[in-house]
N, C-alpha and C positions, 0 to 999 in steps of 0.2 A: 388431148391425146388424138393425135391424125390418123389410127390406127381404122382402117377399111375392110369391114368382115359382109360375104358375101353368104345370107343365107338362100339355099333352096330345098324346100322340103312343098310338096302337093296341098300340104292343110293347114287354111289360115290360119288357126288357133295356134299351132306350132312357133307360124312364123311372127305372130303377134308376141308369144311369151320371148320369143328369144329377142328378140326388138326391143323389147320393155328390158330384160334384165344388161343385155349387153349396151345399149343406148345411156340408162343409168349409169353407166360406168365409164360413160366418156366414150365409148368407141362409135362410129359411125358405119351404119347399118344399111346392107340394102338385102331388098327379100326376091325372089321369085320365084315361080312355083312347079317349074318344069323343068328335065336334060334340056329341052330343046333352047327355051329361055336364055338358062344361063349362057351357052355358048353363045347365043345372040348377045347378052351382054357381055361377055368376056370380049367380042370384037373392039367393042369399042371403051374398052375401064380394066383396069387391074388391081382389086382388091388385093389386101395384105393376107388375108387368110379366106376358103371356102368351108364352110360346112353345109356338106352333101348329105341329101336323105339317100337311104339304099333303093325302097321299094317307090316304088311313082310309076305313074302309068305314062305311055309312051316307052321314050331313053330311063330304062334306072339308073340308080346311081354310077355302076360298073360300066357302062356302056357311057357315061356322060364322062367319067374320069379317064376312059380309055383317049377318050375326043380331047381333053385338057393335056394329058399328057403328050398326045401325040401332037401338039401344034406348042413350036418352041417359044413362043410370047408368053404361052399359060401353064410350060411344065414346070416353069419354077417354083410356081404360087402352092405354099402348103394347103391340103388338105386333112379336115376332118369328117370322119364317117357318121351319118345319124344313123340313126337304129334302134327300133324295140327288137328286135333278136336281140336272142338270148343264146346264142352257140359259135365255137371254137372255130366253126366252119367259113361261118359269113364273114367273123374276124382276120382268119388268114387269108383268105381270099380277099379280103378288102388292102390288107396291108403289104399283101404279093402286087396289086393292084396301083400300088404307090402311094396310099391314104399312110398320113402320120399316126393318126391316132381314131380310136373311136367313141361317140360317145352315146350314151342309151337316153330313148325315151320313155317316159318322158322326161324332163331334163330336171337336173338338181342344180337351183341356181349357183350356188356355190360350186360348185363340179363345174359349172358349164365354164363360170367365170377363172377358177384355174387352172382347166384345162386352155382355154384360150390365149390368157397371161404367158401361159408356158410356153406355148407355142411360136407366140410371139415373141418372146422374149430369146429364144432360140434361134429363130430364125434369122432376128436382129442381130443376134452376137454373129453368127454364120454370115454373113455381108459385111458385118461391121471389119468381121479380120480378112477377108480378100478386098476389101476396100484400102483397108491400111496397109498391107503389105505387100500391093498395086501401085499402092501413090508415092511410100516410102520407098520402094526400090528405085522412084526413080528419080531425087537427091542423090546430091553428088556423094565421092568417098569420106569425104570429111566429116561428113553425118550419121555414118555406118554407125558408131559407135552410140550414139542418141538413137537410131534404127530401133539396134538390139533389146536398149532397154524398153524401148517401146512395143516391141513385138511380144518379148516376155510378157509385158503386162497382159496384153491381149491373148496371149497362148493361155496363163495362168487362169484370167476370167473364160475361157471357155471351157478349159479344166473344170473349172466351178462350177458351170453349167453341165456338162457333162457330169459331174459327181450326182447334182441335185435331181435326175431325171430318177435315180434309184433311191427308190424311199430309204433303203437299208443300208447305205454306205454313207461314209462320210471322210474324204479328203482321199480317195483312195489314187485317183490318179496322182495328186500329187506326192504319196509315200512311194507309191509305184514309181515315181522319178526320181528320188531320191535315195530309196533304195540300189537301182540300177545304177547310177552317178555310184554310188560305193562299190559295187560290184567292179565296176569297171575300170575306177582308181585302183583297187585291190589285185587288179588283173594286169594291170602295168601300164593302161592306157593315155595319154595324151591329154593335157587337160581339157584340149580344144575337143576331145572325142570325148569325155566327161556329159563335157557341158553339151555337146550335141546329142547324146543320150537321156540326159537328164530331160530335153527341152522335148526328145520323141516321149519318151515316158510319159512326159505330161499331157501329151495328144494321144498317147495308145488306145485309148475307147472311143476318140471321136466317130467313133459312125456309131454306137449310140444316140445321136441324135435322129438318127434316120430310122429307130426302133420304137414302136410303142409303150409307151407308160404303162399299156394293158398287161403287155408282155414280162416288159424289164422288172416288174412289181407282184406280180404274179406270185402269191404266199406258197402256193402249190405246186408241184412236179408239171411243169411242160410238158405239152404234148409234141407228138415227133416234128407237125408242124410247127408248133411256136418251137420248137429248138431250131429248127430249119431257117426260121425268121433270124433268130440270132446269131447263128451263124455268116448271116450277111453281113455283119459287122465291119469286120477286117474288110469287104470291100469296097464297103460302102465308106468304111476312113481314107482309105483310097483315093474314093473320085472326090471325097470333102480336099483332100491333100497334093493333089498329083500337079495341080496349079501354081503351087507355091514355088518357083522356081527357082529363087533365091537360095532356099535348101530345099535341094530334092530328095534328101533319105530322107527329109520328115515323114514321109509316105511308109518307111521300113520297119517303124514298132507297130503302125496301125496296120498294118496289112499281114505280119508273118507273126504275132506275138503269138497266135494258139498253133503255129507248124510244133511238130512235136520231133524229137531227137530221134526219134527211130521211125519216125514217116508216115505217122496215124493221123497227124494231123490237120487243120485244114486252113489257108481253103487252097492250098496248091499241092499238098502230100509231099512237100522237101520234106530232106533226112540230114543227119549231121552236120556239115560242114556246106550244105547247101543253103542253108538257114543263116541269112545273114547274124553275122556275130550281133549288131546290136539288137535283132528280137530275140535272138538266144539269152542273153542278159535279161531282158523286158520280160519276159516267159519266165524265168526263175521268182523276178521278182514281185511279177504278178502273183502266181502262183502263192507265195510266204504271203505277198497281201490277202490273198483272198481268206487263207485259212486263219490269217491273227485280225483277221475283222468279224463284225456280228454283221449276223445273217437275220433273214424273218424266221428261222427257224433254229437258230443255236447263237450261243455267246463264242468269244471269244477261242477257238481252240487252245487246250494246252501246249503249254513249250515243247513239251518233249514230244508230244503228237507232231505239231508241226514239222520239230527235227526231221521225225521219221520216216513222215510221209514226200520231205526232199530228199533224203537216204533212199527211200524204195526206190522215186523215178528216174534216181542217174541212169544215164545210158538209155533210157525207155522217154519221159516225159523232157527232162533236159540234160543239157551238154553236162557230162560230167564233171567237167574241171569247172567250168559256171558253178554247180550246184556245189564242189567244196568250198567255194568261196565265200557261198552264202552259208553252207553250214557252218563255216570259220565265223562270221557275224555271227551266226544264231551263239553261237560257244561262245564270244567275247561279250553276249547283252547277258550277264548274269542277274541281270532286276527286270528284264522280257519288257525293257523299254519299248523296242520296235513292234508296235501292234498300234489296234485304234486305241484310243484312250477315251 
């Protein structure tokens, strides 16, 4: 495993355990013990991942990642936050801050080791698909069609990754594109605008990667900040998407799928018919996903609940003629096939 983790944390015992537990696992480790430090090493090395303590004397952590960020060779490089805090405060402020995730000490080797894995493994996929569909764009026309299936592959395993970041869901972006793909057949569309729906659906949550597992896992009611966090969502799928320019509406489920029919929502407050048609679609069929999948606090909703609650937001939540189309589904799944199973 060539994988390069940069720890810095003020207290050697810290940087001894995390040395021992992540070294045992194959990954290669370098420590040092100050803000100042690290940017001296970042001059001349680029670890795959940082884990940054907060408090340290001199540069803290906030003021060392401000430095990382602001110099374009090191804002790529993910960040993890250390910390014994224990509050909601230092957490959002770290992850405003541009840290991916946080983790406490002292540390749970196991914790330390999946949060890392994940991290990496994320980040990996995130390179792996602007790699490939950099290199593939630019074979000639005859290979478009080997392209496509190759790009699915990779659109679907980030899908997967993206699903895996939320303890409580499972395949959701993929029903979310499949149900939309029916939506949209149903709605009289083109199968090439089908498939092009189906393919945003499957990326609709990509800026989930750029949210914390603290957050996105959270058993309990968020606070106005961590709502605030996930809100950034849609634009953070955005700058993941806007590159791809082979298809550039891939960018149109991850960015408008929470705008809402009468203009409440976000993150640009379109209304109706300003909303492009395919997050209108994505929006409906999130929506039915969210309510026919298990939560960390409830099963499955009932059928008829879910009916209802797409009956209340016509006109309000979504496009009304969208939303009879899925109520037409909900009415033709008489065994309430369509949920998680």
């Amino acid at each position: 495993m060539n994988i390069w983790i940069l720890v810095v944390d003020d207290n050697t015992s810290n940087l001894t355990m995390a040395t021992r537990i992540l070294s045992e696992e194959g990954f290669r480790v370098s420590c040092v013990k100050s803000g100042e430090a690290a940017l001296k090493f970042l001059q001349f090395n680029k670890p795959d991942l940082i884990l940054l303590d907060i408090h340290m004397p001199g540069m803290d952590g906030f003021e060392t990642m401000a430095a990382i960020q602001a110099d374009e060779t090191t804002a790529g490089i993910p960040v993890i936050f250390l910390t014994a805090d224990d509050d909601s405060d230092t957490e959002t402020r770290g992850l405003q801050a541009g840290a991916m995730d946080f983790l406490k000490k002292p540390f749970v080797p196991d914790v330390l080791l999946l949060r890392v894995r994940h991290m990496v493994e994320l980040n990996r996929l995130q390179a792996d698909l602007a790699h490939e569909v950099e290199e593939k764009t630019l074979e000639v026309t005859a290979q478009n069609r080997k392209l496509e299936r190759i790009s699915l592959q990779i659109v679907k395993a980030l899908s997967g990754a993206i699903d895996a970041k939320d303890t409580y869901t499972n395949g959701h972006s993929s029903r979310v594109a499949e149900y939309s793909r029916e939506i949209a057949k149903r709605a009289g569309l083109s199968k090439e605008v089908q498939e092009d729906i189906y393919m945003m659906g499957l990326l609709h949550d990509v800026g989930k990667i750029g949210i914390s597992d603290v957050i996105i896992n959270k058993p309990s009611k968020l606070s106005e900040e961590e709502y605030n966090v996930i809100k950034n969502h849609p634009l953070l799928g955005e700058k993941i998407l806007e590159n791809i320019t082979e298809f550039p509406k891939l960018v149109t489920g991850a960015k408008f799928h929470h705008e809402r029919f009468d203009g409440s929502g976000y993150p640009d407050g379109l209304s109706g018919e300003e909303i492009p048609l395919e997050a209108r679609i994505i929006a409906v069929a999130d929506a039915y996903d969210a309510m026919s999948s298990r939560r960390s606090y409830r099963d499955v909703l009932p059928q008829a609940q879910v009916r209802a609650e797409i009956e209340k937001g016509k006109g309000t939540q979504f496009d009304p003629v969208l939303a009879d189309i899925m109520l037409g589904m909900i009415d033709a799944d008489t065994e309430y096939e369509m949920r998680e199973k």
